[in-house]
Backbone as a printed PyTorch tensor [residue, N CA C, xyz], in Angstrom:
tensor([[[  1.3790, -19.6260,  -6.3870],
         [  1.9100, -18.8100,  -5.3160],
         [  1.6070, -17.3430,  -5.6010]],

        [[  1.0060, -16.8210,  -4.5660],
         [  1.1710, -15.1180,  -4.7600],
         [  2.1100, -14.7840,  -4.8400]],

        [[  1.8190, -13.3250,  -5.4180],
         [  2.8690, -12.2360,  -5.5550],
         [  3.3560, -11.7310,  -4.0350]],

        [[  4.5980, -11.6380,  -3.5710],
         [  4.9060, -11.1160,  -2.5560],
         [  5.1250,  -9.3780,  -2.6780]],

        [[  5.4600,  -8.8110,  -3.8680],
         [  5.8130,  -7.1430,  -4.6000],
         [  5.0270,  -7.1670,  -5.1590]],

        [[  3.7430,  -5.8560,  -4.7580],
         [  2.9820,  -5.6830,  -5.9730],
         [  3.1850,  -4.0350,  -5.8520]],

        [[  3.3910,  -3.5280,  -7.3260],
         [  2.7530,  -1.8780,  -7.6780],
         [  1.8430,  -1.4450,  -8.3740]],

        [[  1.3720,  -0.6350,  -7.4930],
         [  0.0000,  -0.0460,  -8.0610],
         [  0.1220,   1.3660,  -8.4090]],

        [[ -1.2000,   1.8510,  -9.3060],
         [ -1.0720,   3.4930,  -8.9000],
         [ -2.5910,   3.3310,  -9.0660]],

        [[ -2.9380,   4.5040,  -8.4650],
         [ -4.3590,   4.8420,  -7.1150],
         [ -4.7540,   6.6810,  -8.3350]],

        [[ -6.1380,   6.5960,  -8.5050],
         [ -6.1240,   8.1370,  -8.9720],
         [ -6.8930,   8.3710,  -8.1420]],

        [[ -6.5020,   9.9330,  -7.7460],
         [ -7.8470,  10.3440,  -6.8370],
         [ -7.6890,  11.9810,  -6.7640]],

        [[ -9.0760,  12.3600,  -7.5460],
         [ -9.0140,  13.5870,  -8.2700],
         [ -8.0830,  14.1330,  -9.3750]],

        [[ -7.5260,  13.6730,  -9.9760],
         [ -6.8760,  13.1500, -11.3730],
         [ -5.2380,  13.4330, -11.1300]],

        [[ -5.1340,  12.9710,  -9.5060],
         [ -3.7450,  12.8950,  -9.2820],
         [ -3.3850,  11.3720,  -9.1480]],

        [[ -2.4790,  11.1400, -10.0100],
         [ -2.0800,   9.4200,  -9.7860],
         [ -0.7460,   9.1920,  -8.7780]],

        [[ -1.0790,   8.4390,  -8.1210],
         [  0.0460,   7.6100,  -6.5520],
         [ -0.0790,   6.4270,  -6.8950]],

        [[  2.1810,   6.4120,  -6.9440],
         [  2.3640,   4.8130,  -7.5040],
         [  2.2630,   4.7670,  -5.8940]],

        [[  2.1890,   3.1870,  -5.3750],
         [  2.8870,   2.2740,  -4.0030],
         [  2.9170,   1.1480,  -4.6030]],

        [[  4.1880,   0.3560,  -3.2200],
         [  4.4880,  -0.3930,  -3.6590],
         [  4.0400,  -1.4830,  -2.2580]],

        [[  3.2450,  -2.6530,  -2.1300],
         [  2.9630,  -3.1720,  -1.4350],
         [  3.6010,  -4.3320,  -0.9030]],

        [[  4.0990,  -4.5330,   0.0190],
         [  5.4810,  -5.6800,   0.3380],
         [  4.6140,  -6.0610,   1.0270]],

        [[  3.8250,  -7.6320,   0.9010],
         [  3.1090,  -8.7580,   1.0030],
         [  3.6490,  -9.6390,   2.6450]],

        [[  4.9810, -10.1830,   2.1220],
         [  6.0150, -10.2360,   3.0980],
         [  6.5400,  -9.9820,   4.3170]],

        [[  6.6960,  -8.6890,   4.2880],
         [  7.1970,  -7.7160,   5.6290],
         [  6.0690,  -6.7800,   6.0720]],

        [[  4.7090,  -7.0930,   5.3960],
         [  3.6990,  -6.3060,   5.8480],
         [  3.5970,  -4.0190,   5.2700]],

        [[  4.3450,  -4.2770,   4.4850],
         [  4.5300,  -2.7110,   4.2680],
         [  3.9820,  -2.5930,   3.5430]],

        [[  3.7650,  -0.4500,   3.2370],
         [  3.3650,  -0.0520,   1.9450],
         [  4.3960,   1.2010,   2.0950]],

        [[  4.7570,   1.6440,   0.8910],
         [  5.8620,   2.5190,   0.5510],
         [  4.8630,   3.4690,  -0.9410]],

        [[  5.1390,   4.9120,  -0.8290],
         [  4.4570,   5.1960,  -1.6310],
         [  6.4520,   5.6510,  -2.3400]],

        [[  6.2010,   5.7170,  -4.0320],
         [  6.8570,   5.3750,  -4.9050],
         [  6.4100,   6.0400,  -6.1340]],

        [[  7.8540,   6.6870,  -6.8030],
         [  7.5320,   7.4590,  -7.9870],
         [  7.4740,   6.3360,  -9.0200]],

        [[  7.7550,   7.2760, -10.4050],
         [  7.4230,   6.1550, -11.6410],
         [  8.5120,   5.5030, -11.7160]],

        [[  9.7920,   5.2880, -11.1910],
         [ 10.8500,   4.4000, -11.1200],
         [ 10.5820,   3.2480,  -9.9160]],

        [[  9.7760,   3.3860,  -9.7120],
         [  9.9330,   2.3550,  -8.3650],
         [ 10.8260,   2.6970,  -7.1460]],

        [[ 11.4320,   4.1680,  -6.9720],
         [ 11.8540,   4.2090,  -6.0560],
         [ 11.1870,   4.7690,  -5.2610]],

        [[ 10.9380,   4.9680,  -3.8760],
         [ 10.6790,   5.0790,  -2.2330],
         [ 10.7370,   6.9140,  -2.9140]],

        [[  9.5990,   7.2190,  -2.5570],
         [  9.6940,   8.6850,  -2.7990],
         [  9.4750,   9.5230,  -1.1670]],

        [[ 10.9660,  10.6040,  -1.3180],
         [ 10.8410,  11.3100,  -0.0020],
         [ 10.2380,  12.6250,  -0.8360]],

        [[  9.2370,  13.3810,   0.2660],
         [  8.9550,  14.3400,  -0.1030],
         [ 10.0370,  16.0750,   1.2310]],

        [[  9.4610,  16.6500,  -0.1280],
         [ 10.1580,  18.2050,   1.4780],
         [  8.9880,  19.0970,   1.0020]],

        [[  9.0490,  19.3540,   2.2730],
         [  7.9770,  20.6050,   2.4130],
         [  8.4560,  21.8230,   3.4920]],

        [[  9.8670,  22.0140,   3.1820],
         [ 10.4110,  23.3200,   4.2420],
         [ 10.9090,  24.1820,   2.8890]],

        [[ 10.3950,  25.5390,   3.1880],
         [ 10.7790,  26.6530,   2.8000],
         [ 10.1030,  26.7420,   1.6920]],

        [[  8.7190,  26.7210,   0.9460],
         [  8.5260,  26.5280,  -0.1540],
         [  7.4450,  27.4720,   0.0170]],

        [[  7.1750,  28.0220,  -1.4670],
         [  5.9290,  29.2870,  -1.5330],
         [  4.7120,  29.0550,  -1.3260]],

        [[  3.3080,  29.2960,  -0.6960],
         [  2.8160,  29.3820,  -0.5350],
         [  1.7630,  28.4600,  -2.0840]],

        [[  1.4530,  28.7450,  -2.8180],
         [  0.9670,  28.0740,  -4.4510],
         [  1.5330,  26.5570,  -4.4780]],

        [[  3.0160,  26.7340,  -3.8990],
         [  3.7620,  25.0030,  -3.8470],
         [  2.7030,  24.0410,  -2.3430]],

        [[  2.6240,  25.1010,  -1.6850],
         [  2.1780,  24.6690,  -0.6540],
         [  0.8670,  24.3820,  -0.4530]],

        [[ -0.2620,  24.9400,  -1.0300],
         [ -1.8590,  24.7700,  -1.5650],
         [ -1.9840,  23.5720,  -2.6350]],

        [[ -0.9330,  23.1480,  -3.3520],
         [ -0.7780,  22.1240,  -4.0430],
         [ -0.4120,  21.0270,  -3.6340]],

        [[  0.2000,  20.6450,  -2.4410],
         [  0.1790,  19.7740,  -1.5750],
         [ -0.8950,  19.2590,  -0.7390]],

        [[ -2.0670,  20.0970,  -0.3870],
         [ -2.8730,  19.5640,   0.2360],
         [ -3.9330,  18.7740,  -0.9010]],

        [[ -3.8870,  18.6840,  -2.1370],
         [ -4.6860,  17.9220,  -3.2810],
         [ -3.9920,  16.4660,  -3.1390]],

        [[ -2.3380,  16.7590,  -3.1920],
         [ -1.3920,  15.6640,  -3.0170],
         [ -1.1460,  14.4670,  -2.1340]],

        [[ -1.4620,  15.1840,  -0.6100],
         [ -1.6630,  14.4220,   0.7630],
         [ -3.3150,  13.8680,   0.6040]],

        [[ -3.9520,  14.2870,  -0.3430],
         [ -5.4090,  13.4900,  -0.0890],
         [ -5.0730,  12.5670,  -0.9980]],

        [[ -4.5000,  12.9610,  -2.3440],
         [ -4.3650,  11.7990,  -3.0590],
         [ -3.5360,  10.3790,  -2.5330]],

        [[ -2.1920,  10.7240,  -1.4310],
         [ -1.7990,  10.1710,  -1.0840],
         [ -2.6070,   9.1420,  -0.0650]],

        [[ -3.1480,   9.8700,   0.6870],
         [ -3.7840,   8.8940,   2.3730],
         [ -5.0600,   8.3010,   1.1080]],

        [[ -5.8340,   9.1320,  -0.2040],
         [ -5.9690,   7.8280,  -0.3700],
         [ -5.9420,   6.7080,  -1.0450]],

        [[ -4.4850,   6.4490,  -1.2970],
         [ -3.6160,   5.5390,  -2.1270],
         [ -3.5290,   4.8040,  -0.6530]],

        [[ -2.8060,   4.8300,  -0.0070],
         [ -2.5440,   4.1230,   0.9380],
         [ -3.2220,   3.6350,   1.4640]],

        [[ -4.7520,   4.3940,   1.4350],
         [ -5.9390,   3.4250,   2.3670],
         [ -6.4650,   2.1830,   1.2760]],

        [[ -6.3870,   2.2520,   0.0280],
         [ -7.0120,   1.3270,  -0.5770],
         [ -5.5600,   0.2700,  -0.3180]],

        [[ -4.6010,   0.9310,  -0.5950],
         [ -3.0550,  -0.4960,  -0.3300],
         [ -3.0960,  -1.1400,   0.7040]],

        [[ -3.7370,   0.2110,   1.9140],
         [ -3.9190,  -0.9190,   3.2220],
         [ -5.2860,  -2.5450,   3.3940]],

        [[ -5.9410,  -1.6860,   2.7930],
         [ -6.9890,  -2.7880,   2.6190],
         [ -6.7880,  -4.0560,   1.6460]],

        [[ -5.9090,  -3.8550,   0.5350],
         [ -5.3360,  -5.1240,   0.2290],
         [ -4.6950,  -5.6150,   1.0690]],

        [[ -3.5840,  -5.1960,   1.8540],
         [ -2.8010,  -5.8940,   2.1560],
         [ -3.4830,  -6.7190,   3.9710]],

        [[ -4.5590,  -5.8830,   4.4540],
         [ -5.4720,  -6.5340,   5.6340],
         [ -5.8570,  -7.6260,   4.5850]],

        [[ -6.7660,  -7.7520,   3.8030],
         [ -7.1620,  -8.9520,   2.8970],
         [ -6.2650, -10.3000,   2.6460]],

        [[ -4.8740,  -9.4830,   2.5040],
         [ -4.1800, -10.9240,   1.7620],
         [ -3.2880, -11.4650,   3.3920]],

        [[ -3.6250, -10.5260,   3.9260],
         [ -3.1510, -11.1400,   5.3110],
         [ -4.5220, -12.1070,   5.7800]],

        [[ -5.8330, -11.7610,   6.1880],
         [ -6.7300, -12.7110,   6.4430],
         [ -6.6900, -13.7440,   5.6520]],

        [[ -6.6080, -13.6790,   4.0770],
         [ -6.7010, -14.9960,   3.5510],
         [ -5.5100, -16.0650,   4.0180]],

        [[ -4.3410, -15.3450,   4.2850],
         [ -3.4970, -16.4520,   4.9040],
         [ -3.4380, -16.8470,   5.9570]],

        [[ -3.8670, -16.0440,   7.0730],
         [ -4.6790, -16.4930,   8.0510],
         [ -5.4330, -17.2000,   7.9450]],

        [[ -6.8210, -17.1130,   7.4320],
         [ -7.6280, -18.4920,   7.1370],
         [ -7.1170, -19.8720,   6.3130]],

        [[ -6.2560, -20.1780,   5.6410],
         [ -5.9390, -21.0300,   5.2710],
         [ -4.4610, -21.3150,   6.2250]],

        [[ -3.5720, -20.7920,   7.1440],
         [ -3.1550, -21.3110,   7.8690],
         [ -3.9210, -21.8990,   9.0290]],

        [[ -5.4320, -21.4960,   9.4290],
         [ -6.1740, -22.3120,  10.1950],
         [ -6.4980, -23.7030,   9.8740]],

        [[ -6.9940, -23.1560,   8.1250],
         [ -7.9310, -24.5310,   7.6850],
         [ -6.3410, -25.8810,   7.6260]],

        [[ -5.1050, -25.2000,   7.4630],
         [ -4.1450, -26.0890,   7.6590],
         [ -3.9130, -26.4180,   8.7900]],

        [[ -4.0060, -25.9260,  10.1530],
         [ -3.9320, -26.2250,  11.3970],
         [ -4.9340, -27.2600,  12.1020]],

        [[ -6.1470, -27.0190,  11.5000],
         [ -7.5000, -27.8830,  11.8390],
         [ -7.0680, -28.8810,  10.8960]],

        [[ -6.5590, -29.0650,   9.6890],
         [ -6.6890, -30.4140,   8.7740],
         [ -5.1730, -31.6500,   9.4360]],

        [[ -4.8150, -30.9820,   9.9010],
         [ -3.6940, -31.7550,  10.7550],
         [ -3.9780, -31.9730,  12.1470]],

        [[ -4.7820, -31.0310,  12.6850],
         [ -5.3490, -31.9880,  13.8760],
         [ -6.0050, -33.0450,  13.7840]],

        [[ -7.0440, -33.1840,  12.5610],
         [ -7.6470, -34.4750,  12.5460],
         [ -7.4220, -35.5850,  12.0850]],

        [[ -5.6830, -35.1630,  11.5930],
         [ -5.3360, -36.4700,  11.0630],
         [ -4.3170, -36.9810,  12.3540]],

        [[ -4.6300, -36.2180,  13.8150],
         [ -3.5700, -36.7580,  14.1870],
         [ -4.4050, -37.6700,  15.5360]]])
């Protein structure tokens, strides 16, 4: 049986992004080193805080694009084998 919870972390430009991929309910949640659901803020902050965020949001979108593409993958594979189960019971019936 697969994993339904998987965590990863993604580097991109030598910034590392944990997520956490819920198999299950179809989600991705990006996530600090505790495993918790990380909120970010970006009101009222200096300008240097704020140029450092745009390295952050690339690292992020692309953590999430490689999580999304697992999780399109492990959705087709169960798709295809809920077919090949749908076709193997039609012909036995």
């Amino acid at each position: 049986m697969k994993t339904l919870l998987e965590e990863l972390q993604f580097e991109h430009n030598g910034i590392k992004v944990s997520v956490r991929i819920d198999y299950r309910h179809k989600k991705i949640s990006v996530i600090d080193s505790y495993g918790r659901k990380k909120n970010f803020v970006f009101a009222e902050r200096g300008v240097e805080y704020m140029d450092g965020w745009k390295n952050i949001l690339e690292a992020i979108i692309y953590a999430t694009k490689a999580a999304k593409r697992m999780l399109e993958k492990r959705n087709e594979e169960e798709n295809e084998k809920l077919i090949g189960l749908i076709i193997e019971s039609d012909k036995k019936l």
